[in-house]
N, C-alpha and C positions, 0 to 999 in steps of 0.2 A: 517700791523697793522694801525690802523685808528689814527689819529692826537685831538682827542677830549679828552678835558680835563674834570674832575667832580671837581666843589666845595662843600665843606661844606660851610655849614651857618656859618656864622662869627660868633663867641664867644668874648663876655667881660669878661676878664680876670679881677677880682679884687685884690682880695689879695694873693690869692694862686695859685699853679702852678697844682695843683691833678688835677684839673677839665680840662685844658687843653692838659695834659698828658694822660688823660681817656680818653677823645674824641678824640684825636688823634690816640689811636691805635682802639677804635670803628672804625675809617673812614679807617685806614690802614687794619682792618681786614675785612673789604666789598668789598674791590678789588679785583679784576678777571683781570690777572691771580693776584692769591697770591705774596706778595712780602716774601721772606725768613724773618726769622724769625730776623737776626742780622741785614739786610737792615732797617728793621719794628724798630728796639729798636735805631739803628741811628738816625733815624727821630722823635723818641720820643724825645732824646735826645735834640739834635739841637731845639726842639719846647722847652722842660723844660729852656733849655738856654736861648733864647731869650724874652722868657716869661720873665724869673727872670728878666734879662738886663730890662727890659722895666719896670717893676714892681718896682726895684731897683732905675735906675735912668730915667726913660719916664715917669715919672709923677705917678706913683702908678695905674694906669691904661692901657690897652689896648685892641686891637682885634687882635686875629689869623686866617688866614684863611691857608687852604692847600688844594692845586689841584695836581691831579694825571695828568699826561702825560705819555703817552707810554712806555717810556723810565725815568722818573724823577720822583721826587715831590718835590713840591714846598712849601716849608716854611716863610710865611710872614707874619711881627708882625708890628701893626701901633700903634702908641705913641705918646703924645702928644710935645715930647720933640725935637727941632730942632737939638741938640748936637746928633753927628752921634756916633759911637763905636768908641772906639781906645784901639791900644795894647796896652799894658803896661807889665810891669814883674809883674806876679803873687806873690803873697804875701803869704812867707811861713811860717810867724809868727805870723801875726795878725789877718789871717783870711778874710781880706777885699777884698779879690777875688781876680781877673785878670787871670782868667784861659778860662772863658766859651768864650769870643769873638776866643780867638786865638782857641781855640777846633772845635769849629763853621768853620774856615774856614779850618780848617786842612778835618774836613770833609766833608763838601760841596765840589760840583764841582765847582759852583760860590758863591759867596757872593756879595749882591750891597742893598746901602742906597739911597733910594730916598725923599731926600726932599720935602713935601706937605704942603699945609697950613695950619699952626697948629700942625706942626711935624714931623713927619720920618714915612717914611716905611722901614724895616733892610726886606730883606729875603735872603734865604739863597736854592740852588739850588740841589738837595741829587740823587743819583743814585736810580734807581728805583730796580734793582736787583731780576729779578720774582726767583722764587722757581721752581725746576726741577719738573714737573709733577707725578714724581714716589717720590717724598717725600710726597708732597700733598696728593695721594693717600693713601701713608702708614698710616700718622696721621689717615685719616678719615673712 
């Protein structure tokens, strides 16, 4: 299997997380081979998450991109906010999160923040998981 990765076009994420949860599984559902279907809704996941994180506290603003590799994909969210993630204990009363960072890395393979000017980049490193070829046949 060849080493080349595909990008999407970067996306600016404003306010809402729909629009990068749609284009994410658009770009998850053009890959060849197919990734299984619970692979595909992980990495939507992990994108809704870091979306919100960024939305939340990165300045109400950002960009997503995701590249396919062989074996992975790649979920990375830029922000304008220096302050990186951190755990905390989720909040079971009042609602004010602390669930999606520690989710985030329970299901990546890696996680890493890199520092840039003007802000962060979180991404987050997901198994790529192809679909057995006789499912794929069956759907279509």
């Amino acid at each position: 299997m060849d080493t080349m990765s595909v990008d999407i076009a970067t996306l600016r994420c404003a306010t809402s997380v729909a629009g990068p949860r749609a284009r994410s599984r658009d770009f998850l559902g053009g890959l060849r081979p197919a990734m299984a279907a619970e692979g595909a809704e992980t990495v939507v996941l992990v994108v809704s998450e870091l979306v919100t994180n960024a939305l939340r506290h990165g300045g109400g603003a950002c960009t997503l991109e995701l590249t396919a590799h062989p074996d992975s994909i790649e979920v990375a969210v830029h922000d304008d906010s220096p302050q990186p993630p951190r755990m905390r204990t989720p909040d079971l009363n009042d609602g004010t999160g602390g669930f999606g960072w520690p989710m985030v890395n329970r299901l990546a393979r890696t996680t890493a923040v890199h520092h840039r000017a003007g802000g962060k980049t979180v991404s987050a490193l997901l198994d790529r998981g192809h679909e057995c070829p006789e499912a794929a046949g069956a759907r279509g």
